[in-house]
N, C-alpha and C positions, 0 to 999 in steps of 0.2 A: 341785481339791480341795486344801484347807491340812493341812498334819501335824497342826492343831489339831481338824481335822473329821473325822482319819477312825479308824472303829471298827475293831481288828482282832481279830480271835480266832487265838490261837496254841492248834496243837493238836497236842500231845506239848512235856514241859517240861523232856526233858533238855537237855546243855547246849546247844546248836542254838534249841530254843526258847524256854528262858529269859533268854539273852542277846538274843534276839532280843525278847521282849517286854518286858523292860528297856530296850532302847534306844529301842524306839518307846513307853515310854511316858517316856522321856528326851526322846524329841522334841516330848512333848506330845499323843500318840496316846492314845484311849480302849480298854484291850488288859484281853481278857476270856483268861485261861491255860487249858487244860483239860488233866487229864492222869489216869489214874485212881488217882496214887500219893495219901497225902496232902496232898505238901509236893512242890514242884519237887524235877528233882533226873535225873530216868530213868532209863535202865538204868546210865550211866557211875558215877552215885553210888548206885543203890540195888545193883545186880546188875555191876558192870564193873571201871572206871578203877579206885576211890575202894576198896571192900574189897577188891580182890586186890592192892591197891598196900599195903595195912596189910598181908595178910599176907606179901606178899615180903619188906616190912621185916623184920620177924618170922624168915621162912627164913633171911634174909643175917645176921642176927646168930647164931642156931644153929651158921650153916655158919663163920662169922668166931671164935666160940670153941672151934671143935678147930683153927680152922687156925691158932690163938694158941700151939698146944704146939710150932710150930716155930721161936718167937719165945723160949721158956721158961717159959711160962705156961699152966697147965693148970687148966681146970674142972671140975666135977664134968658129971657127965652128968645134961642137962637132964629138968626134971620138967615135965613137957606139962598144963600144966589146960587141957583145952579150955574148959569152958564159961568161966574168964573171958578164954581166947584169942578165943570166939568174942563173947563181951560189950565186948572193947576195939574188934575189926573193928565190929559194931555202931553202940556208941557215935561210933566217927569219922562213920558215915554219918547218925545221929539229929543229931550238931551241923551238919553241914555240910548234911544238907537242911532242917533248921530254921532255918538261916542265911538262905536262900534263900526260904523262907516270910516271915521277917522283911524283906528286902530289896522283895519282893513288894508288901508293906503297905505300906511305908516311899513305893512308889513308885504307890502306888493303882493297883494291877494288881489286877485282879479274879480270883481262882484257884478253881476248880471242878472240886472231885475227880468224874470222871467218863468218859463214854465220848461223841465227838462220831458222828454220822452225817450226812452233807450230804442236805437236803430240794431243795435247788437250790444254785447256786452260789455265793451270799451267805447262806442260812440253815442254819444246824444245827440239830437235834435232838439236844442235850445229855442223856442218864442218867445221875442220878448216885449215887452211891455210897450212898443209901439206896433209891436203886428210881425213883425220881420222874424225869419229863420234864420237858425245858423248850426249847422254841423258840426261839431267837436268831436276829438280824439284825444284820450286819457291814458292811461296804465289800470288805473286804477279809478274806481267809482265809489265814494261814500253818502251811504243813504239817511237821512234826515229827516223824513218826510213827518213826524211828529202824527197829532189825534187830531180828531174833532168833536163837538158833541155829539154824543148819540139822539137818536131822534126815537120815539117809541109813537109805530104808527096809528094808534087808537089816541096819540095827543096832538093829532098833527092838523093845525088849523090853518088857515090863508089869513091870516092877522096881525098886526103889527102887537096885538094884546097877549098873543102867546110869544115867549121869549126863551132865547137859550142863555148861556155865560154871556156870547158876545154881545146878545142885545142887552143884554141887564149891563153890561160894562156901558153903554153908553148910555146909560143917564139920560135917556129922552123926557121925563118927569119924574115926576115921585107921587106915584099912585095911590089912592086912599087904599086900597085893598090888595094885598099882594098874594098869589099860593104859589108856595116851591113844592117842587114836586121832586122829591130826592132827600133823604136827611144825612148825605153823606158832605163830605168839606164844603164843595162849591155852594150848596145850597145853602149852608150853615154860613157860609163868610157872607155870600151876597144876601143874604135874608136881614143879614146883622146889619149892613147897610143901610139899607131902604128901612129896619124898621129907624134905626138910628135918626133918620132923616124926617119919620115922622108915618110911614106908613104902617096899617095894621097888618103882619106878618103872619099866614097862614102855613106851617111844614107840613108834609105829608111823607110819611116813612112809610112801607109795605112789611118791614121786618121789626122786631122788636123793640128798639132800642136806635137812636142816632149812633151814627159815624159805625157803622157794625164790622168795620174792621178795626177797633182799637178795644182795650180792655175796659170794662163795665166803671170801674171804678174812677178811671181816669175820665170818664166821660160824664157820670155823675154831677161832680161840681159845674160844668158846663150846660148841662142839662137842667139843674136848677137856676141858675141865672137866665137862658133861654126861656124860661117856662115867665120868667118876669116881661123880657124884651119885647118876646112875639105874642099876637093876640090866641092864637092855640097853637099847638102839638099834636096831631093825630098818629100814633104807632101801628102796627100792625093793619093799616090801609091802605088803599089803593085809589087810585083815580081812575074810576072805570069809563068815564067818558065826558066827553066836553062841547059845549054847543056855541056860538058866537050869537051872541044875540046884540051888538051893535053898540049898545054901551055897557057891556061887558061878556064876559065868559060863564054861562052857568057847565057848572062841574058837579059829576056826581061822585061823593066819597063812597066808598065798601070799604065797612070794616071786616076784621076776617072771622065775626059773629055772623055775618052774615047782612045786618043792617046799616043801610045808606042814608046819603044826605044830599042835599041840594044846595046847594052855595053859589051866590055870583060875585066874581073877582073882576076887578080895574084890568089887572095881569095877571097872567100866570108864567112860574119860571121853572121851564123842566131844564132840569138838573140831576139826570139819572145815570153819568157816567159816559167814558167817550169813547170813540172807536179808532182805530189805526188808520192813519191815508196810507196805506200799502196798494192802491190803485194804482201803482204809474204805468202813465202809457207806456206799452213795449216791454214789459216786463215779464212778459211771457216768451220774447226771445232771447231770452238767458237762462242760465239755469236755477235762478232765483226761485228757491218755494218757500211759498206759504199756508200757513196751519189753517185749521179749519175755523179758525177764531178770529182770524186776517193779519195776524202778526208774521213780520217778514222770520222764519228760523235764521239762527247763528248758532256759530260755538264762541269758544269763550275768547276767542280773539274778536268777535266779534264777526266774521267772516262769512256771509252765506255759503251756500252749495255753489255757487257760480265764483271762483277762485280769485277773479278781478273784481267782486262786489263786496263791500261789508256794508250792514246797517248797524244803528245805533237810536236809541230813546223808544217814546213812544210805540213808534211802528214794530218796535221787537218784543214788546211783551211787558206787562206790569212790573216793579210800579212803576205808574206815569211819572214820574216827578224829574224837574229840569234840569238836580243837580244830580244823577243819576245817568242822565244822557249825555252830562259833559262831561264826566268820567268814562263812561263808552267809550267817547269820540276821542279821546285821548289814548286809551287802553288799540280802539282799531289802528290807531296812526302812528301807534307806537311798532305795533304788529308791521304794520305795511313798511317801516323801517327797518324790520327785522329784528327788533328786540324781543328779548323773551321775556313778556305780557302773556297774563289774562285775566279777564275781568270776573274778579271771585271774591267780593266783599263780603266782609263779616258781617256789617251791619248799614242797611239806607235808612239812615232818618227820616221821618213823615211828620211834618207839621201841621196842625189846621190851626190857620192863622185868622180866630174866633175870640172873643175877650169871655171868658181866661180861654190862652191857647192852650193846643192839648198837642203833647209831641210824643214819638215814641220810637227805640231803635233795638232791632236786633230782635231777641225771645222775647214776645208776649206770653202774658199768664194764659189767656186763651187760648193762644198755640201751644203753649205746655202743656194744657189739660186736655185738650185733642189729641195730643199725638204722645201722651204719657211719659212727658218728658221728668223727671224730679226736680223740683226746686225749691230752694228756699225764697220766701217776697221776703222782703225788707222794707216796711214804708215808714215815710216823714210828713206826716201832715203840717200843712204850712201852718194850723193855730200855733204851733209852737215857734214858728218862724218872728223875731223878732223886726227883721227888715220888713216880712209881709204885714206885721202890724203897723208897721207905721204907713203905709200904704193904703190900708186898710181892706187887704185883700186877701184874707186868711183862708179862700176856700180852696186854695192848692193843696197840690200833694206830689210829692217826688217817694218813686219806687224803684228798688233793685231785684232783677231776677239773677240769683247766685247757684250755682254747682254746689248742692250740701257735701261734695265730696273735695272737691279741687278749691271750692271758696273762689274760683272765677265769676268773673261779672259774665251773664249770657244779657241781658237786657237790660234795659232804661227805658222807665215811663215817667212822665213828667204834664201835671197839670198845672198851671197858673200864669200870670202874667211873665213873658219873656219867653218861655217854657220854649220857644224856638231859638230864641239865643244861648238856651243853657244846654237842650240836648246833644251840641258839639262836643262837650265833656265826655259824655253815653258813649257815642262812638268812636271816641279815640279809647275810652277802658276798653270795648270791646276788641276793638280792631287791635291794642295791644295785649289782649289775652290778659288785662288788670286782673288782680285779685280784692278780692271787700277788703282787703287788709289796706293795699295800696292807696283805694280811696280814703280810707277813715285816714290816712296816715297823709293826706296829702293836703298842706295848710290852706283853708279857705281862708279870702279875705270877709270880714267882720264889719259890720253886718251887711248880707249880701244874701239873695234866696240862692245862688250858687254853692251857700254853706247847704243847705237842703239836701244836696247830692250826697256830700262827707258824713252827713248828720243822717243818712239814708243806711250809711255802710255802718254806722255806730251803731247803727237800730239793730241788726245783723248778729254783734257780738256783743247785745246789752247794755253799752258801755254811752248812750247816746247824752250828751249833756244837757240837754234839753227836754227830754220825754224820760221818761222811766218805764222801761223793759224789764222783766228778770231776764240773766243773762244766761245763756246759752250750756246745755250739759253735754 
């Protein structure tokens, strides 16, 4: 079969599947999109990435003009309009999925607001968004279908006061008292929000430490600025139970001493991590499986056990993250044209996009130390960073995890301001098998916290211009 012959139907059109039916109709593919928004775009741009990234913007300026009166400049205290706070968040996502509609066209991709159902393993049963059926026939099926939140049933109220991501994305007020219940990203971006906005911010972690999948260290400087933002931090507890008493939620904390507490909150935002939409109807007459965890299996073209099906993003397995699924959806479409693809990255970047961010790619120290890997760290604290002083945001840190044998870069951790724009550096060392040498030897421009990275790799062989190491025997 030629890429010019084959029909494919892409089904979920975040970005996973709209990059994916883009390129296959790049390569000349007949690609039918379905998805039941209007306009491409999924949870990342309608419910995700796209508005909670508008409003961090939003929070980090609030939080950037009080901390301007330690520079001599003093604002007044901000006047909050929501509705056209929440009509800018909006607006970003009406252009940007409109975009995507247009792009669509431009590339004769056939898009169908709707809901797919598999009749077999080449044909769907298309609903669409006025009621109506329609039968289709493919070659080929590419699956999209992305996460949702998880629900954890001991939080599960009939209330507009308990919230998940997508209720906390819209912005219905800004509540004197907020509990997130999660200290993993989401909780952490959207907590920074709301407090940003004015509200008092209660987290609740059950494990030791926020964000517990990135390295202690990097999480640190974050955690001391949090610990100023929100009105507490609870670690090692739990929210054992919740009562709706009308004008608000009494919640009971356990810590894992043993003793509780009683709190009532305006809202509450569980934010405990998501689950896979691997539910499609009919998907049990294919030969599509799924693990006991509900992620669809693939191999590394991406390909289920059913020969005409590939998935791709969320629905196939961690990490969640957007730009992880548009590499899939490239990697299956490349497959189903017959190139020889597979999807076996060195390294997915992870940003929590928190002021300061924290970003991280490839070997963690953690996962070194778990799985007994050797390495040498190399770190650059930002006090030395002289762009970060003029910023006045010195509590960064950029680290290398290096091979004491081969002097290859295995990792990149990165705390501070940008630290998501800078960790694309990380993964092209890695992905190109860099050596600490390569970095140190690679001209950063002056002054810039991207010098951080080079000045990271200096740290390595002693040689850092800025800090003083003894150097290396």
């Amino acid at each position: 079969m030629t890429e010019s012959s084959i029909k494919l139907a892409v089904v979920g059109a975040g970005p996973g599947g709209y990059a994916a039916a883009f390129l296959a109709a790049d390569l000349g593919m007949t690609v039918t999109l379905i998805d039941p928004e209007i306009n491409p775009g999924g949870v990342c741009l309608y419910r995700g990435c796209i508005p909670s990234k508008a409003l961090l913007h939003i929070a980090k300026l609030i939080e950037e003009s009080e901390q301007a009166k330690n520079w001599g400049i003093e604002f007044a205290a901000p006047k909050i309009d929501l509705a056209r706070l929440r009509s800018f968040k909006e607006g970003v996502v009406k252009k940007l999925t409109g975009g995507l509609a247009i792009l669509a066209k431009q590339r004769k991709v056939t898009y169908i607001q709707g809901r797919a159902a598999f009749e077999n393993s080449t044909t769907l049963q298309v609903t669409k968004a006025d009621g109506s059926t329609q039968s289709l026939s493919f070659d080929r099926v590419l699956l999209a279908t992305g996460s949702r939140p998880a629900i954890v049933p001991a939080l599960k109220l009939d209330t507009p006061r308990m919230m998940d991501s997508t209720g906390a994305l819209n912005l219905e007020d800004i509540p004197g008292t907020l509990l997130v219940v999660g200290g993993g990203y989401i909780g952490l971006e959207l907590g920074s929000v709301y407090a940003a906005l004015g509200t008092k911010v209660t987290v609740v972690e059950m494990l030791p430490g926020l964000l517990p999948g990135a390295d202690r260290d990097l999480v640190l400087p974050l955690h001391k600025r949090l610990e100023k933002l929100f009105e507490t931090i609870l670690l090692n507890t739990t929210v054992a139970a919740v009562k709706d008493e009308g004008s608000g939620i009494r919640a009971t904390l356990k810590a894992q001493d043993g003793t509780s507490q009683e709190k009532v909150f305006d809202r509450v935002l569980v934010s405990v991590g998501r689950k896979p939409n691997s539910e499609i109807p009919g998907l049990d007459k294919t030969q599509v499986q799924v693990s006991g965890k509900g992620f669809i299996e693939v191999n590394k073209q991406l390909q289920t056990a059913d020969p005409a099906i590939y998935a791709i993003g969320d629905v196939v397995g961690e990490p969640m993250l957007a730009h992880k699924a548009m590499h899939e959806g490239r990697t299956a479409v490349e497959a189903m044209a017959g190139h020889k693809v597979a999807f076996e990255p060195a390294a997915i970047p992870a940003v929590v996009f928190t002021d300061p961010e924290v970003a991280w790619a490839g070997l963690t120290e953690t996962q070194a130390q778990k799985e007994n890997i050797e390495v040498k760290v190399a770190k650059f604290p930002w006090a030395a960073s002289g762009r970060a002083a003029t910023l006045d945001r010195q509590e960064g840190l950029t680290k290398l995890l290096i091979d004491p044998h081969t002097e290859r870069v295995l990792g990149v951790g990165i705390t501070g301001v940008g630290a998501g724009d800078m960790i694309a550096e990380g993964v092209l060392a890695i992905e190109m098998a860099a050596l600490a040498k390569d970095v140190a030897l690679t001209i950063h421009p002056h002054p810039t916290l991207s010098e951080t990275v080079m000045e990271s790799a200096e740290v390595f062989f002693g040689t850092s211009t800025d800090i003083y190491r003894p150097k290396r025997t």
